[in-house]
C-alpha positions as CSV (number, residue, x, y, z in Angstrom):
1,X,8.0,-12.7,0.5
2,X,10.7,-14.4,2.4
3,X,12.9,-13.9,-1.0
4,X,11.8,-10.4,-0.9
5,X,13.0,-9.9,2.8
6,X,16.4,-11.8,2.2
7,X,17.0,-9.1,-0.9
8,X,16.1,-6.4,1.3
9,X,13.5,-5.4,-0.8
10,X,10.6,-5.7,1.4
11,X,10.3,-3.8,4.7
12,X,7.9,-4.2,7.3
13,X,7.1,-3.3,11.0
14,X,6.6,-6.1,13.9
15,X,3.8,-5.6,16.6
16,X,4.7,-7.5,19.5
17,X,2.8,-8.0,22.8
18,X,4.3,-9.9,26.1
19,X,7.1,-11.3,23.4
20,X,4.7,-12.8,21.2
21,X,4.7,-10.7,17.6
22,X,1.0,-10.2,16.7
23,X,1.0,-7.5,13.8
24,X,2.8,-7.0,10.7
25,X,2.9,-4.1,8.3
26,X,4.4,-3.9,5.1
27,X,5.8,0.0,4.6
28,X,9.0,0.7,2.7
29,X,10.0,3.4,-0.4
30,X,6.9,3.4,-3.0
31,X,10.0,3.0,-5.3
32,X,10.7,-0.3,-4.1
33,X,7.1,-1.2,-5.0
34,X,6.7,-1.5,-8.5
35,X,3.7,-3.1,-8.6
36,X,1.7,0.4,-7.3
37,X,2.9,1.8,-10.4
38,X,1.1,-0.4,-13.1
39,X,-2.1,1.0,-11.7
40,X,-2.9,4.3,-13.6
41,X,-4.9,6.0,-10.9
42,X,-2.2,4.8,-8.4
43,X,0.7,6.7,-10.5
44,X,2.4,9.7,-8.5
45,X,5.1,12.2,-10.0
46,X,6.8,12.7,-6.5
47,X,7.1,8.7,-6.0
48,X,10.9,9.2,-4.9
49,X,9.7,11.0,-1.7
50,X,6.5,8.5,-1.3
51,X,6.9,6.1,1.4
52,X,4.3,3.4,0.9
53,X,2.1,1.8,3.4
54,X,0.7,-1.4,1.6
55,X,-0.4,-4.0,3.9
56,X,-1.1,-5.2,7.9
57,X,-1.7,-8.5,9.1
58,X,-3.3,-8.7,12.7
59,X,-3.7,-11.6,14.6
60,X,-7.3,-11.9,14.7
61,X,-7.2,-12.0,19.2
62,X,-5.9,-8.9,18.6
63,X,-7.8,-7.1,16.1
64,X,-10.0,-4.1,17.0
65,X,-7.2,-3.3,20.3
66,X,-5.4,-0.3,18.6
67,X,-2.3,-2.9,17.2
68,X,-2.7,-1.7,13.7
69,X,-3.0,2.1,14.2
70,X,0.3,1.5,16.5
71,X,1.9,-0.4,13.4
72,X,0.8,2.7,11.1
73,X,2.6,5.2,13.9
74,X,5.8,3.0,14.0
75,X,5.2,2.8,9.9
76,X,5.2,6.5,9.7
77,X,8.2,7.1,12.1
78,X,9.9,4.1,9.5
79,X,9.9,6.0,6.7
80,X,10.5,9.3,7.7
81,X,13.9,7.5,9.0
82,X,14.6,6.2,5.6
83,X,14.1,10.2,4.1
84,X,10.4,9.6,2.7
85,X,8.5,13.0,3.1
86,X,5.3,11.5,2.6
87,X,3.0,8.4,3.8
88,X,0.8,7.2,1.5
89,X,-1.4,4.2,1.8
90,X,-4.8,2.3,-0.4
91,X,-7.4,1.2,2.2
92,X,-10.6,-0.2,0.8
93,X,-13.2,2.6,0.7
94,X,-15.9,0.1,1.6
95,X,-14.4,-3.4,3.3
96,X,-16.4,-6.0,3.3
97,X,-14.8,-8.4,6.0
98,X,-11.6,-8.0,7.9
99,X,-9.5,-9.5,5.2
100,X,-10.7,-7.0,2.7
101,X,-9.7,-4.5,4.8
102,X,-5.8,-5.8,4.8
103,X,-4.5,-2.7,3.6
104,X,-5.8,-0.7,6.5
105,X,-9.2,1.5,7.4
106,X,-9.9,5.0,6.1
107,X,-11.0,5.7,9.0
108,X,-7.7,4.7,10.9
109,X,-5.7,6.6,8.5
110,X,-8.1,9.7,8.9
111,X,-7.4,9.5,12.6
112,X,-3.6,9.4,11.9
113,X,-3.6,12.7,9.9
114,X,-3.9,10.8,6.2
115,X,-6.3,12.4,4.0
116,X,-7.6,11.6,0.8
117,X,-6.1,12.4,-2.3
118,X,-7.6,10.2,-5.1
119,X,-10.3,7.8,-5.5
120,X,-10.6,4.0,-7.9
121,X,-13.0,2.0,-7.8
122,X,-12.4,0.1,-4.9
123,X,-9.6,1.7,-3.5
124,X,-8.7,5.2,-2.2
125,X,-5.2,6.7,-1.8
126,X,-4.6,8.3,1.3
127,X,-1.3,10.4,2.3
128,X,0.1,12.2,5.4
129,X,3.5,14.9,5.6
130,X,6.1,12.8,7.1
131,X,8.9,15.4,9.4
């Protein structure tokens, strides 16, 4: 990851509360992810105006405190900057523990506006209009 970072090739969004960061979210062009496209149900024809939403990392003091639905706002505003017109995210449909739910919860993308556009196994894809 720190490779990824120095190449500029990984994005992400910092959560920080009295100076202290405490949240992390990985969001940059789904173009820049090409790992989202060796999944076939994960495969998009519009993926140059897709930003991607892939991961958060909470400190676990802070979990459950609305740090990770402020990461997907400042996410959001992130890639509409960088000319995405679309959010698009993978949360677990049913989590089993907090670290199974890394990639976010359906229901905190449903209260961001996301809705639900295809269905794996484990895995739903959710996406939002960006402005």
């Amino acid at each position: 990851m720190v490779q990824a970072i120095q190449d500029g090739l990984a994005r992400g969004i910092l959560a920080y509360i009295g100076g202290r960061p405490v949240g992390w979210c990985n969001a940059a062009p789904r173009r820049s992810l090409p790992l989202l496209g060796q999944l076939p149900w994960l495969t998009t024809p519009d993926e140059g105006d897709v930003g991607a939403i892939v991961c958060f990392i909470v400190h676990p003091h802070y979990r459950r405190r609305g740090v990770a639905a402020a990461l997907l706002d400042a996410a959001c505003a992130h890639l509409a900057g960088l000319g995405m017109r679309w959010a698009e995210a993978y949360p677990a449909i049913a989590p089993q523990s907090d670290a199974d739910a890394y990639h976010g919860t359906l229901a905190m993308y449903r209260n961001a506006g996301f809705a639900v556009v295809a269905e794996g196994e484990r895995y739903a894809v959710v996406r939002r209009p960006l402005p």
